[in-house]
C-alpha positions in Angstrom: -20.5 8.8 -50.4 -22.6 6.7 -52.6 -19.3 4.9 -54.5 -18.6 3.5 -51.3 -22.2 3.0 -50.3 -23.3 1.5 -53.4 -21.0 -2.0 -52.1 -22.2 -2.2 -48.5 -23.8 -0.4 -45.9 -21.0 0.8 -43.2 -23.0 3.9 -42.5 -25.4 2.4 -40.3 -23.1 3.2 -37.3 -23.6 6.8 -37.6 -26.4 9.1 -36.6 -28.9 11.3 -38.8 -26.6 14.7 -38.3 -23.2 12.4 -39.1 -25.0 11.7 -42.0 -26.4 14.6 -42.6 -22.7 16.1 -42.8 -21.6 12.8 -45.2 -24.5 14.6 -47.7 -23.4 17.4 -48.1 -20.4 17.6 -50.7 -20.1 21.2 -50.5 -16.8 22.4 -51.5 -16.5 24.9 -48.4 -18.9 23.6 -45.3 -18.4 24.0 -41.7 -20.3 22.5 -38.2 -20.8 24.4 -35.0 -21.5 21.6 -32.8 -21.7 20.1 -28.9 -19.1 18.0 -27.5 -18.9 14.3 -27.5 -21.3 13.8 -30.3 -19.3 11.9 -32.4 -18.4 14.8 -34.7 -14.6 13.8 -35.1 -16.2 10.1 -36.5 -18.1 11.6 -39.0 -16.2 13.7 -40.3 -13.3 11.1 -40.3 -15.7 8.8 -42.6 -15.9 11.4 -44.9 -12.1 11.5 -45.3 -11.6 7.9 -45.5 -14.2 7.7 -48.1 -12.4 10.1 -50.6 -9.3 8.6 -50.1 -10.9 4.9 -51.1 -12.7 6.1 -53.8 -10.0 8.7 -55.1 -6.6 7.3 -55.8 -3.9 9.9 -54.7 -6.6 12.2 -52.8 -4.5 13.8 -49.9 -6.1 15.9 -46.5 -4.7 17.6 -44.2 -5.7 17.8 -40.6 -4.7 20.8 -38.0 -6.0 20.2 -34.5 -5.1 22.6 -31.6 -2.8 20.2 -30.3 -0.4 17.5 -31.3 -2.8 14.8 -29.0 -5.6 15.8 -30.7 -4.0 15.3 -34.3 -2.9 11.8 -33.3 -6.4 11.1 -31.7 -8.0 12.7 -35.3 -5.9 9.9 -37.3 -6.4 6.9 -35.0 -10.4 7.5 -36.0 -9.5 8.4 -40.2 -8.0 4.3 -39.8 -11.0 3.1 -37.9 -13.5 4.6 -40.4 -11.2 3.4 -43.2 -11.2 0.1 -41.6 -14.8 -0.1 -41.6 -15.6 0.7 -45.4 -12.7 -1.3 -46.7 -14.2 -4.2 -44.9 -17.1 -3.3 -46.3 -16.1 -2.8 -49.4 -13.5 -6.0 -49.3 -10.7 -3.8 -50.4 -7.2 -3.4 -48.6 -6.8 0.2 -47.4 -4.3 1.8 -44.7 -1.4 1.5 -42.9 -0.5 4.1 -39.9 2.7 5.4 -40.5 4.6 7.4 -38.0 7.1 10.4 -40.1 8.0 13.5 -40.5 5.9 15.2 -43.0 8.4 17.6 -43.4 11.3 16.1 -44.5 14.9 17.1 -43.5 15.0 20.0 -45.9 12.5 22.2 -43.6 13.5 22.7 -40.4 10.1 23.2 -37.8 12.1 22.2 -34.9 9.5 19.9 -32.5 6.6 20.3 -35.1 5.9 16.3 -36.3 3.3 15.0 -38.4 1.6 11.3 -38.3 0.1 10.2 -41.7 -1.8 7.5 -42.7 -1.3 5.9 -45.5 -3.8 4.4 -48.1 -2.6 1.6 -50.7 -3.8 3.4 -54.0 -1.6 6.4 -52.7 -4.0 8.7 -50.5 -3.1 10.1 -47.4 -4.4 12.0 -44.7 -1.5 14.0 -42.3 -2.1 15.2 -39.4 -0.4 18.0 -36.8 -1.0 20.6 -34.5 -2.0 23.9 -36.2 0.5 26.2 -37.1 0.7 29.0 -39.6 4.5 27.9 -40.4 3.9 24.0 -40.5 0.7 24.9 -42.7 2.7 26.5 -45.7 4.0 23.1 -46.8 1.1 21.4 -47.8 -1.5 21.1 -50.7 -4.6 19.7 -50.4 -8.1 19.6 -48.8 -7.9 20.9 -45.4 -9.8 19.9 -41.8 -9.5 22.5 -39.2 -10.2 20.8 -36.1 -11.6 22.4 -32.9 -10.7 25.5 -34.7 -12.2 28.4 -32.7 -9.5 26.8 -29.7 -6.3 27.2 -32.2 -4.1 29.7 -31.4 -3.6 32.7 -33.9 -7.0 31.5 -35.9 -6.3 34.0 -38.1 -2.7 33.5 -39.3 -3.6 30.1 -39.2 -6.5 30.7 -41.5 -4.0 33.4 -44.0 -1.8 30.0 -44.0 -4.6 27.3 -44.8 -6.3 28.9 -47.4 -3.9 29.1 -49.6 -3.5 25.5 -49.6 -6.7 24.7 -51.3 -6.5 27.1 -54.1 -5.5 24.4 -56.9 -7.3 21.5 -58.0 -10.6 22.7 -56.5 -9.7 21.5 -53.0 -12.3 21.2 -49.7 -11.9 23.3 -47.0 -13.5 21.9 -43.5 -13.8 23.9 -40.3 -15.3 22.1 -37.5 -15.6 23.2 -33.7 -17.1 24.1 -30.6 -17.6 27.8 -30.0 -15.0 29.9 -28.0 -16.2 33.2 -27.8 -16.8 35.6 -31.0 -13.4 37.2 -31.1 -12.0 34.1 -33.2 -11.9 33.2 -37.0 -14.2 30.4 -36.1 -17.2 32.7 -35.2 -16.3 35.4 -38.1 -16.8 33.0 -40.8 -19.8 30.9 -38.9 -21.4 34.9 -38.7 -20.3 36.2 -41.5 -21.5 36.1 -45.3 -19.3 33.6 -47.1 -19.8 30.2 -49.4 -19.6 28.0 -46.7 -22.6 25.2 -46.0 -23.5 25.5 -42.0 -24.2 22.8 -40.3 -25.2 23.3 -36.5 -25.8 20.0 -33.9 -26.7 21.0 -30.2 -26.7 18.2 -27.8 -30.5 18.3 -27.8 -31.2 17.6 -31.5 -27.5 14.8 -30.6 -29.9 13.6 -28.7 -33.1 13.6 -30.3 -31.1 12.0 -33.1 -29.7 8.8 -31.5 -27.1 10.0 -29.4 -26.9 8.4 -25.8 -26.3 10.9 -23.5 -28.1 12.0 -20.5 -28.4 15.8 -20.7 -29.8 16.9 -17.2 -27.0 14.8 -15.8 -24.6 17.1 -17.8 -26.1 20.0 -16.5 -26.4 19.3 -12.9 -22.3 18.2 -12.9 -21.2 20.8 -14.9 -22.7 23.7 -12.6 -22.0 26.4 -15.2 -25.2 27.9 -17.7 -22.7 29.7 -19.9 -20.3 27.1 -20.3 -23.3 24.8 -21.1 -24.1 26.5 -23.6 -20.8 27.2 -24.8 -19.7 24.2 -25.2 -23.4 21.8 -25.6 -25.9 24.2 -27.4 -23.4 26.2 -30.2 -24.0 29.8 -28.8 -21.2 32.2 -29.0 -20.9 33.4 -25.3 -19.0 36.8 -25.3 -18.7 36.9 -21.0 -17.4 33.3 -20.1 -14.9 34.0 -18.1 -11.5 34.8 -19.8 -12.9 35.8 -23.4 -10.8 38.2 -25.2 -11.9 41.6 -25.3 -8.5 43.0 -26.7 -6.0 40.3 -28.0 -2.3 40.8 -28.1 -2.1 39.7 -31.9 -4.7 42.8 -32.4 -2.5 45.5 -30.5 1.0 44.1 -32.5 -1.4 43.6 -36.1 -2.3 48.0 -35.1 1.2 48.7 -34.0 2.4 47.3 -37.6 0.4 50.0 -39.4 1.1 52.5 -36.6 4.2 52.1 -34.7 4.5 53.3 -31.2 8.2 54.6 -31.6 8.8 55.1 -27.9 8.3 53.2 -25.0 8.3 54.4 -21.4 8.1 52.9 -17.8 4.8 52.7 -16.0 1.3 51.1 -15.0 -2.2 50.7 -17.2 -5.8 49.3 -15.8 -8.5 49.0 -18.4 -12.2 48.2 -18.0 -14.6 47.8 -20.5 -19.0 47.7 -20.0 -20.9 45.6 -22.3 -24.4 46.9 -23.9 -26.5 46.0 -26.5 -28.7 48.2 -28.5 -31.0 47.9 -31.6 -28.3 48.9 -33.6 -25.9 46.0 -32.4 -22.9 45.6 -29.7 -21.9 48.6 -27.8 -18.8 48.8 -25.6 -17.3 51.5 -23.2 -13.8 51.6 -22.8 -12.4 52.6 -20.1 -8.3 53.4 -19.8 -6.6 54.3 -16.6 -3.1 55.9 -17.4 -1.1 57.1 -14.3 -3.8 59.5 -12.8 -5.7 60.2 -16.4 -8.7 58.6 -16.6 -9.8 58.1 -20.4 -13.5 56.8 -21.5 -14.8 56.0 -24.8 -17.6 54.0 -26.5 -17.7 51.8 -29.2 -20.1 49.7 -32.3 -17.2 49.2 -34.3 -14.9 45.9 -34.9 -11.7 44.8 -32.6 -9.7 47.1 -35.0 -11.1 50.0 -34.2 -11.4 49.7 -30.7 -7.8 48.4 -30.8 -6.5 51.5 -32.6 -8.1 53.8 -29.8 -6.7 51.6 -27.4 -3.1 52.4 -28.9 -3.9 55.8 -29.4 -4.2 56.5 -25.8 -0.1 55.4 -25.5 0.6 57.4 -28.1 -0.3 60.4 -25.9 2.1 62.5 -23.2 1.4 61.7 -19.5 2.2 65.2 -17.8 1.9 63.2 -15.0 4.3 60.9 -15.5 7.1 60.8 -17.3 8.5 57.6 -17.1 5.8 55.4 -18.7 5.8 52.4 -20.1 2.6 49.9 -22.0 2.4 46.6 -20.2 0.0 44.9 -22.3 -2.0 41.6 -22.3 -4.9 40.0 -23.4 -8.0 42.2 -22.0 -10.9 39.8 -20.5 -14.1 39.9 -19.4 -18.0 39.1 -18.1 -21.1 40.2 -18.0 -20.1 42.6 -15.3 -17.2 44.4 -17.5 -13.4 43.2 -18.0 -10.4 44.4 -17.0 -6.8 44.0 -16.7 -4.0 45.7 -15.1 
């Protein structure tokens, strides 16, 4: 920051926690955070910045949806803008292409760039573990816990930062814990974690009325889903089995045959000193099947298949009709 900084003072814009982000030129860093706090703005200055200050510095930026990539890059020009000016320097043009080029065919998948004039660019597209492979580079992960496949996408990214000592950015609002998102922000890794609820937003500069938001938004989970970083396992429609965990199971243990009929599932959340504790509950023609669980999505995925994997005498004619399995407080289910 302080190449930039050292010419003017653009940064007067942002708040203590954008700032506080700027600082820290960890290698791998991350930022649970509120909506509409201007998280996007600062983590678009800190793009811009490398770009100016590093000739031929690229980033790559995966939202959840090709909007959202397009919205990412109209705020990487307007930070760029700003420090240029400040700097008195020439800096960007935005440039609508195909990243890809003719030789890969993606089919609808399109990338926006811009465009800096000592050749540094930041692209931009809508995650996807295909479109991800092509690139090299530092790496933005944008609303990340709301990607689909977070983990594919993550298998695909990583990769991509493995030369030249590249930066890996994950920034989002939580979405449940059964996500890549919540793994790494839980989990022991090198990553610098930055956390801004809308009260410290607040606290910090942002204008916002809070109880407003709270008596519109009529939902305490949500709230604090979406304003206060908490990893809400029973907002209505979290995953408690995912489809990409059943097919990643049936990989390493193929169901060979498949036969007509109907499944209901249930499942009871607990908590106990030791951790998360689920019960399972399967309902196979008229065999009822009941099981309880600590363990990860795997294992609770592998009994899951298990259960198909055994003969009906009851019916003969069955057959798996899966989906994603959901949830609240009260237990989930899915027929």
């Amino acid at each position: 920051m302080s190449a930039v900084q050292d010419i003017a003072s653009p940064y007067d814009i942002l708040h203590p926690y954008q700032k506080w982000w700027l600082a820290d030129e960890s290698r791998f860093k991350m930022w649970s955070k509120s909506r509409q706090i201007g998280g996007s703005l600062a983590v678009a200055f800190e793009m811009a910045e490398d770009c100016l200050v590093n000739p031929r510095t690229t980033w790559i930026v995966l939202s959840a949806t090709e909007d959202l990539s397009k919205e990412f890059l109209g705020r990487v020009e307007a930070a760029a803008d700003i420090l240029s000016e400040a700097a008195q320097v020439e800096s960007t043009g935005m440039v609508r292409e195909d990243i890809f080029g003719e030789e890969k065919d993606y089919g609808d998948i399109k990338g926006l760039a811009v465009k800096f004039n000592n050749k540094s660019r930041v692209s931009a597209l809508a995650a996807n573990p295909r479109s991800a492979r092509s690139f090299t580079g530092n790496v933005l992960l944008d609303e990340f816990a709301h990607h689909v496949d977070t983990e594919k996408i993550y298998a695909a990214v990583f990769p991509m930062i493995t030369r030249r000592k590249g930066k890996l950015r994950i920034v989002s609002t939580h979405n449940g814990r059964f996500n890549k998102f919540a793994e790494l922000w839980k989990g022991d890794n090198d990553f610098t974690k930055h956390e801004t609820t809308i009260v410290r937003a607040v606290e910090e500069g942002c204008e916002v009325d809070i109880a407003e938001i709270k008596r519109n938004f009529a939902n305490d989970k949500l709230f604090r889903q979406e304003y206060m970083c908490e990893i809400i396992d029973d907002v209505e429609g979290t995953p408690l089995i995912l489809i990409e965990w059943v097919e990643n199971c049936m990989k390493r243990n193929p169901v060979t045959e498949w036969k007509q009929g109907v499944v209901a599932a249930h499942c009871d959340f607990a908590y106990t000193k030791d951790g998360d504790e689920s019960t399972f509950t399967l309902l196979r023609g008229n065999r009822l099947t009941q099981q309880i669980f600590t363990g990860g999505p795997d294992e609770t995925t592998e009994w899951f298949l298990e259960q198909f994997r055994k003969p009906d005498p009851s019916d003969e004619s069955f057959k798996i009709h899966y989906g994603n399995i959901t949830g609240d407080s009260d237990g989930g289910g899915a027929v």
